[in-house]
C-alpha positions in Angstrom: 87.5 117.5 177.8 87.5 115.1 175.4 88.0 115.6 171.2 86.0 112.8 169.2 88.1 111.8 166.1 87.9 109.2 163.2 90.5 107.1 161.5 91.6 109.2 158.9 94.2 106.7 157.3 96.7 103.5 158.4 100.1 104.5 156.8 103.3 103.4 156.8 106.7 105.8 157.1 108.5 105.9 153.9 112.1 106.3 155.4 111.4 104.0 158.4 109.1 101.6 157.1 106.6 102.1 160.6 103.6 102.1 161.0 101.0 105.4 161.5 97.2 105.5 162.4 96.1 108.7 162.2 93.1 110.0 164.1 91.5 113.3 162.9 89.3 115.6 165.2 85.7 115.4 163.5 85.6 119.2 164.1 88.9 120.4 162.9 91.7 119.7 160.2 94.1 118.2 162.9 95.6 115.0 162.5 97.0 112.9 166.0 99.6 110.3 164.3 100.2 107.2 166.7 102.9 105.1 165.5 101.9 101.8 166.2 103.2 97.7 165.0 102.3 96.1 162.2 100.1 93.7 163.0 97.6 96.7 165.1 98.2 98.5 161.6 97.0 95.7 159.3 94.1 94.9 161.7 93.1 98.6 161.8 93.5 98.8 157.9 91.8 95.8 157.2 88.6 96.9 158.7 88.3 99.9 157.3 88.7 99.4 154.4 86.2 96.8 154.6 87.7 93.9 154.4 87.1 90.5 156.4 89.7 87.6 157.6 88.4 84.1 156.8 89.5 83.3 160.3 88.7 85.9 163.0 91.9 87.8 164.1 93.1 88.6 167.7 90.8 91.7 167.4 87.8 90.1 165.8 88.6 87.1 168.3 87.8 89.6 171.7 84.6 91.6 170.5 83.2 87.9 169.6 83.7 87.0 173.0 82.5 90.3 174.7 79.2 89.4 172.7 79.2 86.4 174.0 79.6 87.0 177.4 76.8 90.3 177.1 79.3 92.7 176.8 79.6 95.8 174.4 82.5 98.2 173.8 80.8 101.9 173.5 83.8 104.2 173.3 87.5 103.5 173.4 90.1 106.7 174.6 93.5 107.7 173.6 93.8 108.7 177.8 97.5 109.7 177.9 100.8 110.4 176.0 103.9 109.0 178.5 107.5 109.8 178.1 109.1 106.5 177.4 112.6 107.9 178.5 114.0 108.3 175.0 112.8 111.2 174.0 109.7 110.0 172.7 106.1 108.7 174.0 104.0 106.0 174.6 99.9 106.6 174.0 98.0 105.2 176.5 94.2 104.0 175.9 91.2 102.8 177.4 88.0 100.9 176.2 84.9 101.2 178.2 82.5 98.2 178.1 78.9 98.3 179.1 77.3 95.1 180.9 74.2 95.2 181.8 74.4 98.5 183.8 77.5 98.4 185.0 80.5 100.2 183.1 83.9 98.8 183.1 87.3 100.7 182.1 90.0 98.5 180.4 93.5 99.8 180.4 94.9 99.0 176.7 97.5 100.3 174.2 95.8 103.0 172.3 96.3 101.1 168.8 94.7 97.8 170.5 91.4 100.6 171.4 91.2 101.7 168.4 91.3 98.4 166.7 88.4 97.2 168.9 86.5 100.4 168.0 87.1 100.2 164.7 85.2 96.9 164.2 81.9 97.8 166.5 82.0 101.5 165.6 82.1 102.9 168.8 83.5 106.6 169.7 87.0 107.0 169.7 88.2 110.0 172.0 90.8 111.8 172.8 92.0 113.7 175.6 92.1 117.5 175.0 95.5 117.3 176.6 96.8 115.3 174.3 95.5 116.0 171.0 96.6 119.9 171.6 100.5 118.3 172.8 100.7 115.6 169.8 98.0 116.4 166.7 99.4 118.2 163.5 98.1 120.0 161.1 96.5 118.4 158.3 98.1 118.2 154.6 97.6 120.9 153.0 96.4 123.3 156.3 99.7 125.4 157.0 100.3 126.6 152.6 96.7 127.9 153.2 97.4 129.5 156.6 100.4 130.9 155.2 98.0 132.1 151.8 95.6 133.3 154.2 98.2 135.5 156.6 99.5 136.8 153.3 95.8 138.1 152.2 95.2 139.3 155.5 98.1 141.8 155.3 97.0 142.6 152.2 93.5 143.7 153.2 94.9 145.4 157.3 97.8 147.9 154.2 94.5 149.2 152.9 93.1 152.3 154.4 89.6 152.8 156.0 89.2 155.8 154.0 87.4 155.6 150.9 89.0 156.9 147.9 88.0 160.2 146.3 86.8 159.5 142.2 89.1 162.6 142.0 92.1 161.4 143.1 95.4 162.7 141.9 96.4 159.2 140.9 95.6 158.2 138.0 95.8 154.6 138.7 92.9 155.0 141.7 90.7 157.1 139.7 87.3 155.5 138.8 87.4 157.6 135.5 88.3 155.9 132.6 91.7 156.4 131.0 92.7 159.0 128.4 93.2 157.7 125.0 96.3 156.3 123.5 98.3 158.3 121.1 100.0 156.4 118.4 103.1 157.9 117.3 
């Protein structure tokens, strides 16, 4: 199973100064962040946000030459999330090419795929696996989880019974109050 996702944002950590791609699942309010280098994060940025090199960059540079050769990039995939034996991971990618009708697989660095897909709008997947191990929830999702749990046990206190108009509190009663006396 795969979980198609867009580029939400390119970012870059405050405290560390690295850089963050974030891919959001197009049917959920999950981010996946993949720290990537700077030059995958200004290439990524760049294009989405519409901007064009004078001179073709690495990235521009390879889906120039798969044109040229009859070659077109139709999906790129975030495959795999490897331990790198530090305690963190490595994201592991792939972009599939079409020529004529044969399909190729290219191993790549997941920021390198998503760079290529960025500029010839192909899919960008992501293993199930891996988006449920690594993905987050988006700004703003867990205050409104936590909102929501507290309405829920709001609404599972009341009862199922409906309440009688003559009820011995006075604060459930659908009569209106007495009157005020003023002293």
């Amino acid at each position: 199973m795969y979980v198609p996702c867009v580029v939400e944002s390119v970012r870059v950590h405050v405290l560390t100064g690295q850089h963050v791609v974030l891919l959001q699942a197009r049917d959920a309010e999950r981010l996946l962040p993949i720290w990537i280098g700077a030059d995958q994060a200004f290439s990524i940025a760049q294009r989405i946000a519409g901007i064009r090199s004078e001179r073709p960059l690495t990235h521009d540079l390879i889906v120039e030459m798969l044109g040229k050769v009859g070659a077109e990039i139709t999906r790129v995939v975030v495959k795999d999330l490897v331990d790198d034996g530090n305690g963190s991971g490595v994201f592991h990618g792939s972009v599939f090419l079409q020529h004529g009708d044969r399909e190729i697989e290219v191993d790549s660095r997941a920021s390198d795929a998503i760079a290529l897909a960025v500029r010839v709008d192909a899919r960008i997947l992501v293993s199930g696996d891996v988006f449920d191990r690594s993905s987050i929830a988006a700004e703003g999702q867990e205050k409104e989880e936590h909102e929501l749990s507290v309405f829920r046990e709001f609404i599972n206190s009341l009862s199922d019974e409906p309440r009688s108009r003559h009820s011995d509190d006075p604060r459930l009663s659908d009569d209106p109050p007495p009157p005020q006396r003023s002293a």
